[in-house]
N, C-alpha and C positions, 0 to 999 in steps of 0.2 A: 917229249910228247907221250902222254898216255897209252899203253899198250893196245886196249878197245879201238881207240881212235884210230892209230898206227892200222888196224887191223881193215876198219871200215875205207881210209881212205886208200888202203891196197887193192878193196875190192871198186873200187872208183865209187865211194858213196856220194864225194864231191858232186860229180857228176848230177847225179838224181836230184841234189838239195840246187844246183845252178841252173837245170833245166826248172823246176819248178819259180824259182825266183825270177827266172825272166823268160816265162812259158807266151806271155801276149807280145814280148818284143820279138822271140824267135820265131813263131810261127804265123803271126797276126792275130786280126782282133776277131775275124771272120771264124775261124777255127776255136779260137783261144772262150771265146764266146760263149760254146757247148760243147768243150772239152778240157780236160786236165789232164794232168799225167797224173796215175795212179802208183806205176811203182816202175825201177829200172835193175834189170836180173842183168847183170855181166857175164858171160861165156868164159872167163876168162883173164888174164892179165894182159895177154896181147891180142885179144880177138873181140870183135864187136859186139853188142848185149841187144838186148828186149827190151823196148820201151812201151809199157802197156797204158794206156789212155782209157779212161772214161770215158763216153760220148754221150751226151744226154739223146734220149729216145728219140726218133726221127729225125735224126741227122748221121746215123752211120754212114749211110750212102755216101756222102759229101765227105767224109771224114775217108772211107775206104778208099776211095777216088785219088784222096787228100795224102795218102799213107807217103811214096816217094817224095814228094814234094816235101812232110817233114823231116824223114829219114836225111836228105840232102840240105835241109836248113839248118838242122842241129848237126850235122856232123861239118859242113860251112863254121857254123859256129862257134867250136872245139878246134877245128882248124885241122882233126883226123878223123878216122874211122871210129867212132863211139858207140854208133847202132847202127845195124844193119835190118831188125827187123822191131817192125809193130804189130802191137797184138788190141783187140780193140774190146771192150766193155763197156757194155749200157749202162744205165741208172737214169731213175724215172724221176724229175724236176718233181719238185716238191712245190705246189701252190698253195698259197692262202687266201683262198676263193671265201667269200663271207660265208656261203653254204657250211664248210669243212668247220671254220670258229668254233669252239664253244664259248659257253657265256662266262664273263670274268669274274662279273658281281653280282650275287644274285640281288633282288629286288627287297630283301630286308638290310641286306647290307648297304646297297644303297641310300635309303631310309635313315639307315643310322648316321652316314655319313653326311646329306644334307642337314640333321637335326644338330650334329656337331661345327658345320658351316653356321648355321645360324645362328651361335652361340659367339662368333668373332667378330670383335669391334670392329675392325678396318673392313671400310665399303669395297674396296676396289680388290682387296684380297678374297672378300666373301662371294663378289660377284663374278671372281674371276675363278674359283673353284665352283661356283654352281655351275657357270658355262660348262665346265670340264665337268662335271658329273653327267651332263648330257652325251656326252660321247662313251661313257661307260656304259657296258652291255652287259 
C-alpha cells in the first residue's frame, strides 16, 4: 500500500469518502436535500471527529435541531463512535432565474447561423435546426 494512502486512512479518511457516498441513505432525503458533508476533522485515532455539513440557506434551523439525530445515524452506521460532534455551514443555492442569464448568441450570430441553415439540402434537418435557433437567446 502506498505510504500517503497508509497515511490518510490512519487518520480515518475512509470515513469522510463513505459518509459522502452514502450521505441521502444515512441521513434521509429530508436533510440530504439541503445538506452535504463538507469535510470530516478526526480528534484522533481513538476519539471521535467533526463532521462539518453545509446547509443551504434557511434551513439551518431544521438541520441544528437535526444535529444528534445525525451524529446517532452515522455513528449506528459505522457500528462505533466516529463523531461526536457537528459543526454547521451555510452556502447560498445558486439559481438560474431567466433574470440572472446572459445572452448566449448574440443577434449577428444568430443571423449567420440561420443563413448557413438555409444553405442545407435536407428539409427535416433544416427545419429542425431553425426551430432550435428560436430557443437561442
Amino acid at each position: 500500500m502506498p505510504k500517503n494512502l497508509k497515511k490518510i486512512l490512519n487518520k480515518r479518511g475512509y470515513v469522510y469518502s463513505d459518509i459522502i457516498n452514502n450521505w441521502s441513505y444515512i441521513v434521509g432525503s429530508n436533510i440530504s436535500n439541503v445538506s452535504y458533508p463538507k469535510s470530516f476533522k478526526p480528534n484522533g485515532k481513538k476519539s471521535a471527529g467533526t463532521l462539518i455539513i453545509n446547509v443551504q440557506r434557511g434551513n439551518e434551523v431544521d438541520i441544528e435541531y437535526s444535529k444528534t439525530q445525525i451524529i446517532n445515524k452515522i455513528n449506528s452506521y459505522f457500528g462505533y463512535k466516529i463523531i461526536d460532534k457537528v459543526r454547521l455551514e451555510t452556502f447560498e443555492m445558486k439559481t438560474n432565474s431567466k433574470k440572472n442569464r446572459s445572452s448566449l448568441v448574440s443577434g449577428a450570430s444568430k443571423n449567420r447561423y440561420l443563413k448557413n441553415i438555409n444553405n442545407i439540402n435536407n428539409e427535416l434537418i433544416k427545419n429542425s435546426l431553425i426551430n432550435l435557433t428560436k430557443y437561442l437567446k
